[in-house]
C-alpha positions as CSV (number, residue, x, y, z in Angstrom):
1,X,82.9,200.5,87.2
2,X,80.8,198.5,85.4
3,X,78.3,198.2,88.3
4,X,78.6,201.5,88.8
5,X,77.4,202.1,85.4
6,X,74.5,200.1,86.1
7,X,72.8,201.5,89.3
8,X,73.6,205.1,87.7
9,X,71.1,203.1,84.9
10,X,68.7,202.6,88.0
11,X,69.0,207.0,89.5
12,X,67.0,207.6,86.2
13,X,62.9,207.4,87.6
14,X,63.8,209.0,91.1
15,X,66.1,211.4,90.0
16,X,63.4,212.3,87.8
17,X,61.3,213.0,91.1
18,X,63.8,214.6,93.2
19,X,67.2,215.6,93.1
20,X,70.1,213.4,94.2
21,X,67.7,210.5,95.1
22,X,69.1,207.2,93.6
23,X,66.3,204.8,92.3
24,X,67.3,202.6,94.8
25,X,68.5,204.6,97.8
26,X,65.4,204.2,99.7
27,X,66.7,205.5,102.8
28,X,65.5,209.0,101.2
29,X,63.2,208.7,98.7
30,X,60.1,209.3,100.7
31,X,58.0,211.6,98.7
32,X,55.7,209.2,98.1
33,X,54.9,208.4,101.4
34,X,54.4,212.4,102.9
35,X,55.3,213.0,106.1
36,X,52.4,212.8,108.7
37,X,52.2,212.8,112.5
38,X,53.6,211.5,115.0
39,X,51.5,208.3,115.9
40,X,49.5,206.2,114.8
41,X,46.6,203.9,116.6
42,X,45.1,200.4,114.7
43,X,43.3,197.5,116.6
44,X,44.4,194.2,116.5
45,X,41.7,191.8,117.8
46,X,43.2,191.9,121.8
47,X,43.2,195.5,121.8
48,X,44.4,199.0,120.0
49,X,48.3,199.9,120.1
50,X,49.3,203.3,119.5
51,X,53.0,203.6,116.9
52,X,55.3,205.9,116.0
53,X,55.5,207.3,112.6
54,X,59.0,208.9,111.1
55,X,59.6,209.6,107.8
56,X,56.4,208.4,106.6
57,X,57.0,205.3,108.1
58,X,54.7,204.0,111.1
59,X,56.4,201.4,113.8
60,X,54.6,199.3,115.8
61,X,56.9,197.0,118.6
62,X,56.8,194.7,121.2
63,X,53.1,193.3,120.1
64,X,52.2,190.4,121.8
65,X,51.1,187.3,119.9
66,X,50.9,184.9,122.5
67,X,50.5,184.5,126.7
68,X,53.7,184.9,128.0
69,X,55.0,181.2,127.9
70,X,56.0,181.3,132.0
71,X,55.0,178.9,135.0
72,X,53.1,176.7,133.8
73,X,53.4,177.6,130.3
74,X,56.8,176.6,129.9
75,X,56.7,174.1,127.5
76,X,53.3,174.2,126.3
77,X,52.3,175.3,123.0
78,X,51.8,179.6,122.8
79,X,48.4,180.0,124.5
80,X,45.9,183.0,123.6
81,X,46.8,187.0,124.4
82,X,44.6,188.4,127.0
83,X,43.1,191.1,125.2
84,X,43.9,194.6,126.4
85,X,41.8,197.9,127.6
86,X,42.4,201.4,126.2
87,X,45.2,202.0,124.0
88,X,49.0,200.1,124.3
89,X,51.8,202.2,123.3
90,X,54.1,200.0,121.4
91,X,56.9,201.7,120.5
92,X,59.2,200.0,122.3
93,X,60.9,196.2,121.3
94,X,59.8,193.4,123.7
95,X,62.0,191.5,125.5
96,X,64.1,189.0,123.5
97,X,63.6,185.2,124.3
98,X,65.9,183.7,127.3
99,X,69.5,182.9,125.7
100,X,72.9,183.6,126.9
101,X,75.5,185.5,125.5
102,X,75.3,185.5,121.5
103,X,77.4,182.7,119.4
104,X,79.9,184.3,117.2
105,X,77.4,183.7,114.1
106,X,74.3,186.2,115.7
107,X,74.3,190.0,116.7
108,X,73.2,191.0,120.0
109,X,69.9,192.1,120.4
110,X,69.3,195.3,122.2
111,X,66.8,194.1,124.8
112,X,66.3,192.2,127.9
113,X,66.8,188.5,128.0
114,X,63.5,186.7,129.4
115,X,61.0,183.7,129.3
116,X,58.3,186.8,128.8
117,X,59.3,187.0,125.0
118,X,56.7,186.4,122.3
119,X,56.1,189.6,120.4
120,X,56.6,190.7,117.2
121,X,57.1,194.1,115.5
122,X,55.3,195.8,112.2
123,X,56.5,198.3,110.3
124,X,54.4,200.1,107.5
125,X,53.8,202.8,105.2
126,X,51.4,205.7,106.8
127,X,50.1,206.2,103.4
128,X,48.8,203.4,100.3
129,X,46.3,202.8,98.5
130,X,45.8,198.9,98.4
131,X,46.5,196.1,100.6
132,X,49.9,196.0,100.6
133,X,52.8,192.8,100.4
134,X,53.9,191.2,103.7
135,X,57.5,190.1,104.8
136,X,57.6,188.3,108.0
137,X,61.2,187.9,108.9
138,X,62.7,185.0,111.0
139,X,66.4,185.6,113.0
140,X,68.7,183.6,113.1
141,X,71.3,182.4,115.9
142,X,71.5,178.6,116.2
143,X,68.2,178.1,117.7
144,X,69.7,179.2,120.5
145,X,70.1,183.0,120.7
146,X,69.2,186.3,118.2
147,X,66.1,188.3,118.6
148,X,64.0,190.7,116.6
149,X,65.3,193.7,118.0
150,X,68.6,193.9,116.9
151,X,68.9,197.1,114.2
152,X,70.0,195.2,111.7
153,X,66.4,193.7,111.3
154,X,64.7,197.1,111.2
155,X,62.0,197.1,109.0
156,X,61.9,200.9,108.1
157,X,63.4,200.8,104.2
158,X,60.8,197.7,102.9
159,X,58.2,199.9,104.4
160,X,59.5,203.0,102.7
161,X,59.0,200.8,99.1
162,X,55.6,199.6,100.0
163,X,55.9,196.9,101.8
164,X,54.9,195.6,105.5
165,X,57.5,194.4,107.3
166,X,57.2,191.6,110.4
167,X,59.8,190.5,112.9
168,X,59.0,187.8,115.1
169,X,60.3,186.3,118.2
170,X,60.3,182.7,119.3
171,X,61.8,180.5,122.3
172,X,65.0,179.7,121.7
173,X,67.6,176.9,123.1
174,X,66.0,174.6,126.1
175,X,62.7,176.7,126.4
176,X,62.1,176.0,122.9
177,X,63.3,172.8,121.7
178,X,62.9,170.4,124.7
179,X,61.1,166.8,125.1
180,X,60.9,164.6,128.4
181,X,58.9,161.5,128.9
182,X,56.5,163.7,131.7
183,X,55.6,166.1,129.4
184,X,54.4,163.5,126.7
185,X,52.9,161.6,129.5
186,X,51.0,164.9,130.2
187,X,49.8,165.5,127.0
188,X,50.1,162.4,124.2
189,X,47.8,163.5,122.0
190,X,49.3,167.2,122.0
191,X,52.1,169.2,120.2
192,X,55.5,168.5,122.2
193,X,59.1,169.3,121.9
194,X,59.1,171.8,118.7
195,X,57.9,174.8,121.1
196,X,60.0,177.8,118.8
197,X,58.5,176.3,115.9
198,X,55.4,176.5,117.4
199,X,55.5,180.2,118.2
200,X,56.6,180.9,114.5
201,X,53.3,179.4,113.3
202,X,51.3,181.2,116.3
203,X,53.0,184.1,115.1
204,X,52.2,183.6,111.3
205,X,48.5,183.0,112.0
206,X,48.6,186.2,113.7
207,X,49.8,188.3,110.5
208,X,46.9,185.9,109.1
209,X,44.6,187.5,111.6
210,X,45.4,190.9,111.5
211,X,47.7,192.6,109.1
212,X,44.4,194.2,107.5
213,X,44.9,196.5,109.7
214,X,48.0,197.6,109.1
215,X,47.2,197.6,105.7
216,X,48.5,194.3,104.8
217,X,47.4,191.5,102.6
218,X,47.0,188.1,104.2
219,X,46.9,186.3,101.2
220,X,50.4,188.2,99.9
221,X,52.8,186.9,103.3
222,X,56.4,186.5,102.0
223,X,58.6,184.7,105.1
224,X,62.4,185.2,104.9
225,X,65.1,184.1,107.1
226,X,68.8,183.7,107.7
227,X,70.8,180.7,109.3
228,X,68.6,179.3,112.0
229,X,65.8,181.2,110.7
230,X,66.1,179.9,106.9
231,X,66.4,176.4,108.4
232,X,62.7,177.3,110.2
233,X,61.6,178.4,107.0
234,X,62.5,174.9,105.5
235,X,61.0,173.1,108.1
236,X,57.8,175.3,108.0
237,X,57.5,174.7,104.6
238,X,56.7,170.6,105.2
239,X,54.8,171.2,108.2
240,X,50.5,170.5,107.3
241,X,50.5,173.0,110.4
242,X,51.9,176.2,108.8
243,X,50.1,175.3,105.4
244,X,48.2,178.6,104.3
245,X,49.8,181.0,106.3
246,X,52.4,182.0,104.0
247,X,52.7,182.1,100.2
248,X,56.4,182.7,99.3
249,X,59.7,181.9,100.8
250,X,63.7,183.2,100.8
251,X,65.9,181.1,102.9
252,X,69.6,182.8,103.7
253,X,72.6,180.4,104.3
254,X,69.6,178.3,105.7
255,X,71.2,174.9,104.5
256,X,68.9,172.1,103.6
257,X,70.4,169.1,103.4
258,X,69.5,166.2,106.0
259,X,71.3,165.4,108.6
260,X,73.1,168.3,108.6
261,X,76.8,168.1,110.3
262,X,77.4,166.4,113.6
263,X,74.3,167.4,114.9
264,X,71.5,164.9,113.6
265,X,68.1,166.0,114.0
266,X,66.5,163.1,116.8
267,X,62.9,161.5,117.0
268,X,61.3,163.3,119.6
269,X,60.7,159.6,121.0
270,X,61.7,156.0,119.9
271,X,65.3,155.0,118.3
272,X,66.5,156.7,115.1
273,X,67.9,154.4,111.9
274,X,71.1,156.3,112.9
275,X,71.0,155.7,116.7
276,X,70.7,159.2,117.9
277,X,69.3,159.3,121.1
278,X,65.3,160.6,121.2
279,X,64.7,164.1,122.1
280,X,62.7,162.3,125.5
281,X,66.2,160.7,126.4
282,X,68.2,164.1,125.7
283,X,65.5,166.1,128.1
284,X,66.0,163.3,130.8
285,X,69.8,163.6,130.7
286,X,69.2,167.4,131.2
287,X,66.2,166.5,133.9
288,X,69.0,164.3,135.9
289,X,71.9,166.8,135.8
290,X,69.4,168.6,137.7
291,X,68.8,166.0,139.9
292,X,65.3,165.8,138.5
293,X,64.0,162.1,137.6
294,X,61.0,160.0,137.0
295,X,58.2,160.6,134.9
296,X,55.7,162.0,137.0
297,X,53.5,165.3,136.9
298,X,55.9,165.7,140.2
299,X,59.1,165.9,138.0
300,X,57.1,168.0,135.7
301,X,56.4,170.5,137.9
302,X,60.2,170.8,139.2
303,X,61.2,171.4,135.7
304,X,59.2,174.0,135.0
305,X,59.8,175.8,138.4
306,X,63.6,175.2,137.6
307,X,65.0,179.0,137.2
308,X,65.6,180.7,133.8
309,X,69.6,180.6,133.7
310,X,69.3,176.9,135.4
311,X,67.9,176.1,131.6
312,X,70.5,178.0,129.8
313,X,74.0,176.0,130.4
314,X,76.8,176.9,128.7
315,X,77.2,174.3,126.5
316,X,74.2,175.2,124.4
317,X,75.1,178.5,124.2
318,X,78.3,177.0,122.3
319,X,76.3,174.2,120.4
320,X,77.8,171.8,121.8
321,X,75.9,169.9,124.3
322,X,74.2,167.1,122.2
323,X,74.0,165.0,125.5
324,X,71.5,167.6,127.2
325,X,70.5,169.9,124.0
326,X,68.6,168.7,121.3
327,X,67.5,171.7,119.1
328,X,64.6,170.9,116.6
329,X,63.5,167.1,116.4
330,X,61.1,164.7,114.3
331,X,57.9,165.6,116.4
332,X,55.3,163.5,114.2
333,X,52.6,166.7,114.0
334,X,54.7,169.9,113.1
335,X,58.0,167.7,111.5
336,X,57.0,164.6,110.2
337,X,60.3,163.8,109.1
338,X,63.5,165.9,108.1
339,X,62.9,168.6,106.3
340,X,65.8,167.2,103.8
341,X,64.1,163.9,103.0
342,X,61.0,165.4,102.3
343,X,62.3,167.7,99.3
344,X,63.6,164.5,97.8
345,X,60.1,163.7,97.6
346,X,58.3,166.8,96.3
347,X,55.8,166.9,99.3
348,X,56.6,170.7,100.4
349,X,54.8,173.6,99.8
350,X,54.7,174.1,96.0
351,X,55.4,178.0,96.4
352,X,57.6,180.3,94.7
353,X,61.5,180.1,96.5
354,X,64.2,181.7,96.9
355,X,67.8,179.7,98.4
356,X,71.4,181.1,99.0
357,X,74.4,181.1,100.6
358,X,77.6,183.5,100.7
359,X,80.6,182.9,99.1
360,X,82.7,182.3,102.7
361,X,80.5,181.6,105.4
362,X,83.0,179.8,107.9
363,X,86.4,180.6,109.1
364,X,86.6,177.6,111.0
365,X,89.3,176.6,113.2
366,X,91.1,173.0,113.5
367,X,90.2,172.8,109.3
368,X,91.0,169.3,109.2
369,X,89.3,167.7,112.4
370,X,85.9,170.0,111.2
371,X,86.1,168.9,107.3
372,X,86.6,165.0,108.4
373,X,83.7,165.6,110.9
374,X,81.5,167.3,108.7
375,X,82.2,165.4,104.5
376,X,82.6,162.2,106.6
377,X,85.9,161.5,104.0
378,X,89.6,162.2,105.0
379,X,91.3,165.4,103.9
380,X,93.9,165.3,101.2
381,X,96.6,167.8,101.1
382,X,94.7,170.6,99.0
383,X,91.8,170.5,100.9
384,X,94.3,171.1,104.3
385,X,95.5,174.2,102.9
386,X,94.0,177.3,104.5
387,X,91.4,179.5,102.5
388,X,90.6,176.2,100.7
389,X,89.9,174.5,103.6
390,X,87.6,177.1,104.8
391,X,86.0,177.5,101.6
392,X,85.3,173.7,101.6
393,X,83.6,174.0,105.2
394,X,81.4,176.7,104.1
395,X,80.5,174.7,100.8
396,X,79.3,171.4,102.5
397,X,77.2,173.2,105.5
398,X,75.5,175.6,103.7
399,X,76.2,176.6,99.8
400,X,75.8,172.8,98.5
401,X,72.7,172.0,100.9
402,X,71.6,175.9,99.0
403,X,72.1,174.4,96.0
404,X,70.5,170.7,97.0
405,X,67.1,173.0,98.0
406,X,67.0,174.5,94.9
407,X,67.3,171.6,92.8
408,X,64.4,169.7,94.7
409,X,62.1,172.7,94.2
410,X,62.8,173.0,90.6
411,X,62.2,169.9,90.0
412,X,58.6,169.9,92.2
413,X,57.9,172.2,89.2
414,X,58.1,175.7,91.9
415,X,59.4,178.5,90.7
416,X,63.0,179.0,92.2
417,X,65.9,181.2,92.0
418,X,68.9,180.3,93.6
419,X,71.9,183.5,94.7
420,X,75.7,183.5,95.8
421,X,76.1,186.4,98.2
422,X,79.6,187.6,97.3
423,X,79.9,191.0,97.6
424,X,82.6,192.5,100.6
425,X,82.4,195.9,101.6
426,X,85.1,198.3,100.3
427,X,86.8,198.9,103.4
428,X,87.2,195.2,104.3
429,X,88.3,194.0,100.8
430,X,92.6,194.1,101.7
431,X,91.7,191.8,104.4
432,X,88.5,189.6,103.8
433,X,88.5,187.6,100.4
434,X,84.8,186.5,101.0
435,X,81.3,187.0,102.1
436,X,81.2,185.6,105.8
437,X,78.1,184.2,107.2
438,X,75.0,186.4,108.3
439,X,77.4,189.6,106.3
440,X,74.6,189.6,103.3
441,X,71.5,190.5,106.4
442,X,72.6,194.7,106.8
443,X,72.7,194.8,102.4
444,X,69.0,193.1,102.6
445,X,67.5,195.4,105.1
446,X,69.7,198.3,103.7
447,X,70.6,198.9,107.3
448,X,74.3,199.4,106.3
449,X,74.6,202.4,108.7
450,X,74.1,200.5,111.7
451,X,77.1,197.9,110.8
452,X,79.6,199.6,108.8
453,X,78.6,203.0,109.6
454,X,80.8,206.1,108.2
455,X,83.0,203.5,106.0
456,X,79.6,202.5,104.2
457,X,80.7,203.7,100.4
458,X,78.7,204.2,97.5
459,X,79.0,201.1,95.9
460,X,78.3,199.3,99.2
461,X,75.0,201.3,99.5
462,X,74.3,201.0,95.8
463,X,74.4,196.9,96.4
464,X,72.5,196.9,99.4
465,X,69.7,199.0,97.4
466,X,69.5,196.3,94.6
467,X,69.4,193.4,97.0
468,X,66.2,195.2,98.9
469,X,65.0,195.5,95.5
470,X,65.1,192.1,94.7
471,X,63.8,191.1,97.6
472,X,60.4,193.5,97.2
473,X,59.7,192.2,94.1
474,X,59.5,188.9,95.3
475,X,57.2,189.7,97.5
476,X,55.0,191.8,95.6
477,X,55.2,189.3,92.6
478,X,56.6,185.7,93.2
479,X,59.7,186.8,90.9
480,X,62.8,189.0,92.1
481,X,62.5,190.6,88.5
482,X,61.3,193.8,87.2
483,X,62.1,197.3,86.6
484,X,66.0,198.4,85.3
485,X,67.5,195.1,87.2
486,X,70.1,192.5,85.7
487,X,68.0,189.9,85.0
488,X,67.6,186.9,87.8
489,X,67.6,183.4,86.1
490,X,65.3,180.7,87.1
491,X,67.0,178.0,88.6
492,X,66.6,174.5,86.8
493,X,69.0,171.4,87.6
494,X,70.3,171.4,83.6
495,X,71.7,175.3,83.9
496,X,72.4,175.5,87.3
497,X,72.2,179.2,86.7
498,X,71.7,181.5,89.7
499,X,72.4,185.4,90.5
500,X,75.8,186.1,92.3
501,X,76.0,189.6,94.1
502,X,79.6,190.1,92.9
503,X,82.0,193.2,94.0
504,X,81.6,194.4,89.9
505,X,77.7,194.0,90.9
506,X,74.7,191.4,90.2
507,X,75.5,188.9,87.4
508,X,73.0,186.2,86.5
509,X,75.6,183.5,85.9
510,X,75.7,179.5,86.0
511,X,77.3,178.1,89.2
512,X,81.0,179.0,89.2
513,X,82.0,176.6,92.2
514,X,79.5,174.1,90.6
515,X,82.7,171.4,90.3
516,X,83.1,171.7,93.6
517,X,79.4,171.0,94.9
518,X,79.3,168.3,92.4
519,X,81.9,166.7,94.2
520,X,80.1,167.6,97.6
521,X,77.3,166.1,96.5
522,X,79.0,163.0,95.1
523,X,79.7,162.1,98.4
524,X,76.4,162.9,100.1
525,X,75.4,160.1,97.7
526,X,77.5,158.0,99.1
527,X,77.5,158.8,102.6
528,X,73.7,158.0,102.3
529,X,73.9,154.7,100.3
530,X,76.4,153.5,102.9
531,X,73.7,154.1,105.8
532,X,70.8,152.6,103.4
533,X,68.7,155.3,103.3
534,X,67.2,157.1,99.7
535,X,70.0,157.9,97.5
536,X,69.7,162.0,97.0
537,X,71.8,162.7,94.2
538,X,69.5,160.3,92.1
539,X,66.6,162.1,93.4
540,X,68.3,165.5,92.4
541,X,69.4,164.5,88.8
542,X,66.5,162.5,87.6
């Protein structure tokens, strides 16, 4: 009741332009964005592309930022779009990039599956007056599946408060994290191995390029992403190549910490201090299942004529192929080191930061095996028991690592604001006692209609339209804050304040599983002073 109280505190300005319209129910407040035709035409600097406007809101999808990445492009860095004659109708989604069926953790997208992938989508208000904010989103899915046509991610409501909203894609699994000693014979002086984080920052310079003419502001680009997609944000954010092209960022369950889990991010070449193998190694054990070896612009050129699904495997698709997968890896140019480290030393982007995680992200089964695998410390009884166990799982991957970001940020002197994404829908509240991974995305993009459909309550609508709230004002401002909102807290190490999305509504609140991360974090202490590397939790509490 109490939040009810509060977002009837929050109908007051919109009510006061039109009747029944909640303050925050943007799905149909749209008086002040007139209703127009049907398309729209800008031009981008390969060509013009023709949108489609409803409900005020114009739609531009499937735009190419790069050359399809095929033949002989597989596995070089996104090349330049051949410009374009007359007028492209984009109102349709591009393909999504190659992947297999989606992991338990992603939704499906709705398109094709193929190497031809690297578009991206805009949505924007018909009508403004000024340059405008601009969110560029990044999926999630492992690095290894997702895409940014899956309705979740539709951009429509941030556009409806005045906002441009970007989804991106960007080559996923083998086509997109891959290293082999032919291609760094080919070219040692170029960027290798990191190809999806490649095509975020082709993508980003893009927005950079030409969201004028949408009516964006290139010098106002807010980049949010969830899971795999927070994790890119992370990495982005210590990489001299994306430096400029964004100027605010909100990670979702993105982690944070080094080394995260089982699978250690690898040296795209030479021998790690932990002895994972080199990204080079991992492509020539994948080269040799194949029955593709040697070093030469001969094995190259097999490789790259090797079919899509040949590249796919099903291991990947399941994570669990460390012996031919690598995901990302230390490249030298775009990751000079893990993006963990490099927050203990205050040498990211100094911009304003957002970090969370949800209250239950994993139901993971085999508890036991997965906690010893993941804490590196044996189980007590407690920690066995089920609920607690999965609690604990979802703590160490990603609500402590949440945590670890935002300390290292605060204490770089950024301004940061850590959440806990709490909140369960109405109708699954008898049988789910938490906030699962990836559940807080439909809230964000108010696209509650397309998961939960005729159950959607009040309530659940009236949290998704704060969330999307907070998330504009960051954009607009650097600060979640403003208007009739409970109040946000900055994060600092000392309070360890942040704002939990609760089933009574937003409280700004200090930490309430902060015992537990302390603990968590205890032992990433010791788990790093027993390999001989930096000690983080004396980095963290200095």
């Amino acid at each position: 009741m109490r939040f009810l109280r509060q977002v009837t505190k929050l109908t007051l300005p919109c009510a006061m332009r039109a009747m029944l319209c909640l303050y925050l129910a943007v799905g149909t407040c749209t008086a002040a964005f007139g209703q127009t035709k049907s398309s729209k035409v800008v031009r981008v600097t390969s060509g013009s592309l023709k949108g489609s406007v409803k409900e005020g809101v114009a739609s531009f999808k499937g735009i190419p930022f790069a050359a399809p990445p095929v033949g002989d492009l597989r596995w070089r860095p996104p090349q330049p779009v051949s410009p374009w004659r007359g007028v492209r109708v984009a109102d349709n989604f591009g393909n999504h990039c190659m992947q297999g069926p989606p992991a338990f953790i992603s939704y499906a997208p709705s398109q094709e599956a193929s190497e031809d992938c690297l578009t991206l989508n805009v949505w924007t208000p018909v009508t403004h007056k000024k340059p405008l904010p601009v969110m560029v989103f990044i999926h999630g899915g492992g690095f290894v599946n997702g895409g940014s046509s899956v309705p979740l991610y539709d951009g429509t409501q941030f556009a409806k408060l005045g906002v441009i909203l970007v989804s991106i894609n960007y080559r996923l699994g083998r086509f997109g994290f891959f290293a082999h000693p032919a291609l760094t014979k080919e070219s040692p002086e170029g960027l290798l191995g990191n190809y999806g984080f490649m095509d975020q920052i082709a993508a980003l310079k893009w927005v950079q390029t030409n969201i004028n003419a949408f009516g964006g502001d290139a010098k106002n680009v807010t980049v949010f992403g969830e899971s795999a997609g927070g994790q890119s944000i992370n990495a982005l954010m210590t990489s001299s190549l994306a430096k400029g092209l964004f100027h605010k960022a909100i990670v979702e369950s993105g982690g944070g910490r080094p080394l995260l889990g089982r699978r250690k991010m690898p040296l795209l070449r030479g021998v790690a201090w932990n002895g994972t193998r080199s990204g080079e190694e991992i492509g020539a054990a994948f080269a040799k299942q194949m029955s593709i070896e040697g070093d030469d612009s001969q094995t190259l050129k097999a490789l790259r004529a090797l079919p899509e699904k040949s590249l796919l495997g099903a291991k990947v698709m399941r994570h669990g192929d460390s012996d031919t997968f690598s995901g990302p890896m230390i490249d030298g140019r775009i990751l000079a080191d893990d993006p963990g480290w490099i927050f203990t030393t205050g040498k990211q982007m100094r911009i304003p930061y957002i970090v969370g995680a949800n209250s239950l992200e994993l139901d993971v089964p085999q508890r036991d095996q997965t906690i010893s695998k993941i804490s590196g410390h044996d189980n007590d009884q407690k920690e066995s028991a089920p609920g607690v166990a999965t609690e604990l799982i979802g703590n160490i991957v990603f609500v402590e690592p949440a945590r670890f970001s935002a300390r290292q940020m605060a204490l770089s002197g950024q301004p940061t604001f850590e959440y806990r994404f709490s909140y369960v829908s109405e109708s699954q509240r008898p049988t789910q006692k938490g906030a699962r991974h990836a559940s807080e995305i439909p809230y964000v993009f108010s696209t509650l209609k397309f998961r939960r459909g005729a159950s959607t309550t009040v309530q659940d609508q009236a949290m998704s339209d704060t969330m999307i709230r907070y998330w504009v004002n960051f954009a607009r401002t650097g600060n979640p804050n403003g208007g009739p909102l409970p109040k946000w807290p900055f994060y600092s190490p000392d309070k360890d304040e942040l704002m939990n999305f609760t089933n009574e509504g937003p409280v700004g609140e200090a930490d309430p599983n902060r015992t537990s991360l302390d603990q968590i974090s205890t032992r990433w202490s010791i788990k790093s002073s027993r390999t001989g590397v930096v000690d983080i939790r004396g980095s963290v509490d200095r």
